[in-house]
C-alpha positions in Angstrom: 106.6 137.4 83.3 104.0 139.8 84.5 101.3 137.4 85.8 98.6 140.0 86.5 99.5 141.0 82.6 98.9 137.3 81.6 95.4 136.8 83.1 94.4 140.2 82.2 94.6 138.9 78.7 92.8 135.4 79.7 90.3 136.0 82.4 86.8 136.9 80.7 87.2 133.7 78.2 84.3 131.6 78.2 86.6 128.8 79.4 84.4 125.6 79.6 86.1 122.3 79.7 85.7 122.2 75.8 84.8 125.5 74.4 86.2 128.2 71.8 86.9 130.0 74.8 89.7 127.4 76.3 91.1 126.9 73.1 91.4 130.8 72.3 93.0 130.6 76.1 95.8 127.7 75.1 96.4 129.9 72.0 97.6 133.1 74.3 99.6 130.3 76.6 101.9 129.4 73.5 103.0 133.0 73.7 104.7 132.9 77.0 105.8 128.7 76.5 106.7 126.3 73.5 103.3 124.2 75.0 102.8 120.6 73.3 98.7 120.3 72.8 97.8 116.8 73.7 94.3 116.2 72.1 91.7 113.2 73.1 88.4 113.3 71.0 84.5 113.2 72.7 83.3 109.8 73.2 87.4 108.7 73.9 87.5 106.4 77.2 90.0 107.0 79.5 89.9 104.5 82.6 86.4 104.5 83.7 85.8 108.4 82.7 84.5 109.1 78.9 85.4 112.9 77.2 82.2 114.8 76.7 81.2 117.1 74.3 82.3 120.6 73.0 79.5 123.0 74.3 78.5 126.5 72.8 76.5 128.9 74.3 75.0 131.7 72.2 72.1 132.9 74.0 71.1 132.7 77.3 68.2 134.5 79.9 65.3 134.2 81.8 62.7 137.2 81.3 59.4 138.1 82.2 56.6 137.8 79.8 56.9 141.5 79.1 60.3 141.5 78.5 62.3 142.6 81.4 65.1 140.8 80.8 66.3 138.9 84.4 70.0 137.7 83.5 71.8 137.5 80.5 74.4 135.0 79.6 75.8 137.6 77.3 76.4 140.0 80.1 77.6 137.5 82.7 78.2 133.9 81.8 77.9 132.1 85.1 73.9 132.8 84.8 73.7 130.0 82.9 74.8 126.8 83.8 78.0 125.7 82.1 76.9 122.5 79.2 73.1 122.9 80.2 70.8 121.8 77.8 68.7 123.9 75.9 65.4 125.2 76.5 62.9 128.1 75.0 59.9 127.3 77.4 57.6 129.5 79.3 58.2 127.8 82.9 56.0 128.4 86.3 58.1 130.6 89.0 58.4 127.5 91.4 59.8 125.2 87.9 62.5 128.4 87.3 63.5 128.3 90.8 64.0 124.4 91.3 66.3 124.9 88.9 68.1 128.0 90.2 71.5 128.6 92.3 72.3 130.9 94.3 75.8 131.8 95.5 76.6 130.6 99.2 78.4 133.7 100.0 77.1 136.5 98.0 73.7 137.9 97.5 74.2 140.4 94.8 76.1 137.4 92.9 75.5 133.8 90.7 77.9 130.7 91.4 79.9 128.9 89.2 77.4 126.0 88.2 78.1 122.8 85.6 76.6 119.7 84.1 79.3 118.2 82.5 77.6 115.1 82.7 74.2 115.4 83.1 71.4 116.0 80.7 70.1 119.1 82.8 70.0 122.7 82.7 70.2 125.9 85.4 70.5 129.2 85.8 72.0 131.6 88.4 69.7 134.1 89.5 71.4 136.0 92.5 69.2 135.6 96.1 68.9 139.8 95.5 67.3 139.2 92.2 65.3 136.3 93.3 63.6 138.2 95.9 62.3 140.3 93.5 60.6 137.9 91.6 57.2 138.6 91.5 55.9 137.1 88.3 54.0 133.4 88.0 55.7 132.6 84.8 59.3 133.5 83.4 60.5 132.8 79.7 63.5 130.8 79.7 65.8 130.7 77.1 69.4 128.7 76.3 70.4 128.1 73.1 73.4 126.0 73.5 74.7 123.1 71.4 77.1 119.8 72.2 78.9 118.5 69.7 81.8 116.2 68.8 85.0 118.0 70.0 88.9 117.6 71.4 89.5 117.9 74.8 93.2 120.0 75.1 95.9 119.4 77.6 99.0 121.8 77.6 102.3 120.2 78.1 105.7 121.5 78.4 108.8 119.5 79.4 112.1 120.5 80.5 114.6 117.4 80.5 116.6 117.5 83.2 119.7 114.9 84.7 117.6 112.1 85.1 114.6 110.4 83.9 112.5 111.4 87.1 110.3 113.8 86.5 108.6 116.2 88.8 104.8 117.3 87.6 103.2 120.6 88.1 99.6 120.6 87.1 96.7 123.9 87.1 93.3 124.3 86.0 92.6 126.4 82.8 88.7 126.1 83.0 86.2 128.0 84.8 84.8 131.1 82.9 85.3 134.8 84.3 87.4 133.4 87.1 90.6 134.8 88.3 92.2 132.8 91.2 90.1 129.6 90.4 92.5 127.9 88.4 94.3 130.6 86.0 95.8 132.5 88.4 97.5 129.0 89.4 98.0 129.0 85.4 100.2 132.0 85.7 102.4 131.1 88.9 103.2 128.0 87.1 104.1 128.9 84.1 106.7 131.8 85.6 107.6 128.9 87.7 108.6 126.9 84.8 110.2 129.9 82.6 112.8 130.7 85.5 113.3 126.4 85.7 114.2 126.6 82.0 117.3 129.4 82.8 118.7 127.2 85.8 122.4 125.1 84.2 121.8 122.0 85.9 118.4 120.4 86.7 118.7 116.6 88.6 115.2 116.1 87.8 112.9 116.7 84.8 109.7 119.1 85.0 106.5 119.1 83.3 103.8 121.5 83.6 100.4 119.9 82.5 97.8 122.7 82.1 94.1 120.9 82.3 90.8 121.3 82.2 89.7 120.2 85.9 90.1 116.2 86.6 88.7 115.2 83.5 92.3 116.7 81.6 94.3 114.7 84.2 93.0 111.6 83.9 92.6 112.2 80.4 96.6 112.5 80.4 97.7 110.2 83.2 95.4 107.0 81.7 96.9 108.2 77.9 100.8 108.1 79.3 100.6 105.0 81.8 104.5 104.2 80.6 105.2 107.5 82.0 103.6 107.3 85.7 106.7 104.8 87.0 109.2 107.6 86.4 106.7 110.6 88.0 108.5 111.2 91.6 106.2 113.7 92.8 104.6 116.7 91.7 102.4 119.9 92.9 99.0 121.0 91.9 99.1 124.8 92.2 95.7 127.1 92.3 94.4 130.4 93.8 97.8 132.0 93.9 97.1 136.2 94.0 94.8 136.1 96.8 95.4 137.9 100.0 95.1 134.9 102.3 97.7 132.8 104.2 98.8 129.8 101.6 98.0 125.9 102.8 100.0 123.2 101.1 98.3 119.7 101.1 100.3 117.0 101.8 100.2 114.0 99.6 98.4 110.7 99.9 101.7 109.3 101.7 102.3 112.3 103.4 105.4 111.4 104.8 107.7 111.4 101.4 110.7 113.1 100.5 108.9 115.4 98.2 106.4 115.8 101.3 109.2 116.8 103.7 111.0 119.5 101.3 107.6 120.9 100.1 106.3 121.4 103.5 109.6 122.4 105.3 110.0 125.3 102.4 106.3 126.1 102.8 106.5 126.9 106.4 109.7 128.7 105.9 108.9 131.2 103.6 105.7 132.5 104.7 105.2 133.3 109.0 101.4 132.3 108.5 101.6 129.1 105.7 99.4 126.2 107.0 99.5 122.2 105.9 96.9 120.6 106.0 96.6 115.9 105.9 95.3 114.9 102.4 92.2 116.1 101.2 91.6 118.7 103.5 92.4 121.7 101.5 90.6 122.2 98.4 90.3 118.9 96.9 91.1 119.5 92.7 93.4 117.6 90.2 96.0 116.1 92.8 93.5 113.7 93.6 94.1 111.7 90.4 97.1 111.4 90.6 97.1 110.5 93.9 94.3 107.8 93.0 95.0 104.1 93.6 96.6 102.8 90.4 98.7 105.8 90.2 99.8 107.1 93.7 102.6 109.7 92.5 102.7 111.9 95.4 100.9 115.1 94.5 101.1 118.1 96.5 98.6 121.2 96.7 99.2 124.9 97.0 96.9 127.3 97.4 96.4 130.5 99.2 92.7 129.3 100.8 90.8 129.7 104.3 91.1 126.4 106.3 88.0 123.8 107.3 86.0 125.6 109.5 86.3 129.5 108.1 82.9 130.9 107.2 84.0 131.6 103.8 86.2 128.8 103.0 88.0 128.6 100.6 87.1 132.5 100.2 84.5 134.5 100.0 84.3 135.4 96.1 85.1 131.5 95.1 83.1 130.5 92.4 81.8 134.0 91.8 82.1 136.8 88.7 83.7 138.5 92.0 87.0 136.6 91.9 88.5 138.6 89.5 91.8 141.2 89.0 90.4 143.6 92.0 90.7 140.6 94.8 93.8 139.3 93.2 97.2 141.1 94.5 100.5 140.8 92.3 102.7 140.7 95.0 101.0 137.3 96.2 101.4 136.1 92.8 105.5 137.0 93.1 105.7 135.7 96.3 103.4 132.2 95.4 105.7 131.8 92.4 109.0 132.4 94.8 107.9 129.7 97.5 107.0 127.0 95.2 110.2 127.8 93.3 112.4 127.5 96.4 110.3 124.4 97.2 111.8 122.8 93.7 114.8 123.6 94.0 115.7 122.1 97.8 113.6 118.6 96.2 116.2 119.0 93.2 119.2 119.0 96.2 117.8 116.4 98.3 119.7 113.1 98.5 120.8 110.3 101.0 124.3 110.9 101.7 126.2 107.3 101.7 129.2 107.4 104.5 132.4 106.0 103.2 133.9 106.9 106.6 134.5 105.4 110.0 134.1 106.7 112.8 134.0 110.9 113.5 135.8 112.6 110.3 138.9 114.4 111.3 137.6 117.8 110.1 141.1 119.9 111.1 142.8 117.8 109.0 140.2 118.5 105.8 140.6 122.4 106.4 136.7 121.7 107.0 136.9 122.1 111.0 135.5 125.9 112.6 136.8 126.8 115.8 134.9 126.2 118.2 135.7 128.7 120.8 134.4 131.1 118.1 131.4 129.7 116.4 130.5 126.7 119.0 126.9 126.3 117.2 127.9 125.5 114.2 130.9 123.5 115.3 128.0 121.5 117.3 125.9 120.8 114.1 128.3 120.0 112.5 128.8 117.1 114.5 125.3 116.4 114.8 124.8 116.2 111.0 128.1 113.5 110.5 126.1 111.4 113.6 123.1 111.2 110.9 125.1 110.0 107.8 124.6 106.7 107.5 122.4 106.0 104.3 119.2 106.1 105.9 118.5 110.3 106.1 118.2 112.5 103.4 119.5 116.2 103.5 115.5 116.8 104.6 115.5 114.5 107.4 118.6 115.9 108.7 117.4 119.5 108.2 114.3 118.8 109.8 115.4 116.9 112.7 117.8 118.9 113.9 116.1 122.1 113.2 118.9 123.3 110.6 119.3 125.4 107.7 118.7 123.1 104.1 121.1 125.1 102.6 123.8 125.3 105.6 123.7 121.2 105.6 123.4 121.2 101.5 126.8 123.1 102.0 128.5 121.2 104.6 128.0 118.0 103.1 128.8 119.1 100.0 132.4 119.4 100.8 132.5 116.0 102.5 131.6 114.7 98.7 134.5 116.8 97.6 137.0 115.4 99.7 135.4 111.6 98.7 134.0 110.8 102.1 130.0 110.4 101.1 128.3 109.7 97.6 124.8 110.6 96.4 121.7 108.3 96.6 119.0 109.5 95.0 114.8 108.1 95.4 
């Protein structure tokens, strides 16, 4: 799939958590993957969260009194605050700015603003325009509606082996964005379409595409029987930038699906960074990392650290994240790292010993000669010290500093000739 072709189709949606806009984008999704839309009504409860309303915006600016028209919600839709209220008042300079935001970062640009559950509206005036502001009064104008709606969650399952099912999970809200959620949107679902061509899955996939935390807990506290057989999954946003990738571990930190993920992740890029729970970006992993659930959610994203001037980056939350900061070979590569970061969980196991002692390998045909390849001949028995029920292929890998792959392979043939099973988590 061409991802930069994908968002080019979806980016300028109005996509508020219940809008036209995110419906229109589900709609383009079923193009690319058979999606299942799960749908949960306004007013529905769902643990100790309630679904709002659909909202409509179809007018939107502040003016002077003569006219000159300020911002426009019809030429950019972050100057007005996603679900505010509306309003057709004239309103004192000092009211319009109390109830103003102005981007952190950028000065020529409005942030990303929302009262999904408050009775309130704003605007985005950039701090260029507001210096300009000269008048007393401003007209204000929002003519926006709530109403009853259905709040959408994409869902597509591939049924693997076993029952246990790993979850990815992306954000399709947040208007005129690029990297804020879709771009994760379209990593995931190439990660899923090349998932669907691979013969033999141990575990089962689902990609969950949400509106942010209100679709996951929407979903999780709607599929309760489901949670026991959720071994892990990954949220995955802001996937094209040009920035080093950080993977946040999960609430545990220190599971099976926490080693694999992070050992990959360090792998496959020379400047990937992990960061402890809650210290990269903080989205829909926290649900289901939440007490009640605690499936081990992981969190990609290619973001500045704690600490950067511009974390998580400099056009977050901006009309400026959009196709010309987002790079399609960061994409590729995004969608190649978390795919290689499946596929060694979907290989991991605790190899049983039904041995004693240190295997003959000569007599297997299994032994190398050590005069010729002494490293290997080494690790090898270094990885046949570890067997013992206890260490998964990760643990070995990562103890000893090995290649996944090279002790996948090597133990691999000691199941062949009967000497270890399999224990899966």
């Amino acid at each position: 799939m061409d991802q930069i072709e994908f968002i080019s189709k979806i980016y300028k949606l109005k996509r508020d958590i219940i809008s036209d806009g995110y419906d229109q984008a589900l709609e383009i999704i079923k193009e690319y993957i058979p999606i299942k839309v799960h749908k949960y009504p306004s007013g529905t409860k769902c643990w100790t969260w309630t679904i709002p309303e659909k909202w409509t915006c179809e007018e939107g600016y502040v003016e002077t009194l003569n006219g000159e028209r300020i911002i426009d919600y019809n030429e950019n839709p972050l100057s007005i605050a996603s679900y505010s209220e509306p309003i057709d008042e004239i309103v004192t300079k000092d009211l319009l700015l109390q109830h103003n935001h102005m981007h952190s970062y950028l000065n020529d640009e409005p942030p990303f603003i929302f009262y999904y559950y408050q009775k309130q509206w704003g605007v985005g005036i950039s701090k260029k325009r507001v210096n300009k502001l000269n008048e007393k009064e401003y007209r204000v104008k929002i003519k926006s509606k709530k109403e009853k709606g259905l709040l959408k969650v994409g869902d597509y399952f591939i049924q693997g082996e076993s029952e246990k099912c790993v979850v990815l999970c992306t954000h399709l809200d947040h208007p005129v964005q690029v990297n804020d959620g879709l771009a994760g949107v379209a990593t995931c679902i190439s990660v899923m379409q090349e998932l669907a061509k691979v013969k033999k899955l141990r575990n089962s996939y689902r990609l969950l595409i949400v509106p942010e935390t209100i679709g996951s807990v929407a979903w999780l506290s709607h599929n309760e029987d489901k949670i026991e057989n959720i071994v892990g999954g990954l949220f995955v946003e802001m996937t094209g930038l040009s920035i080093p990738p950080g993977l946040q571990k999960s609430y545990f930190g220190d599971t099976q699906i926490d080693k694999c993920f992070c050992f990959i992740h360090e792998t496959e890029e020379k400047e990937a960074w992990i960061a402890e729970y809650r210290n990269l970006v903080g989205n829909d992993e926290r649900q289901f990392n939440a007490p009640g659930v605690r499936i081990p959610m992981l969190s990609y994203a290619r973001a500045y650290p704690w600490g950067h001037r511009f974390r998580p980056y400099k056009e977050y939350h901006s009309g400026k994240d959009n196709l010309n900061i987002t790079d399609r070979m960061k994409l590729e590569k995004s969608k190649n790292t978390i795919l290689e970061m499946i596929k060694t969980f979907d290989r991991n196991y605790f190899p049983i010993n039904h041995f004693k002692g240190e295997i003959f390998l000569s007599g297997l045909n299994i032994a190398v000669d050590r005069h010729k390849n002494l490293d290997l001949h080494r690790n090898m028995l270094k990885i046949m010290d570890m067997i013992d029920g206890y260490n998964s292929i990760i643990d070995i890998t990562m103890k000893l500093n090995l290649n996944f792959n090279d002790v996948y392979d090597f133990l691999e043939q000691l199941h062949n000739n009967s000497l270890i099973s399999k224990k899966y988590e």
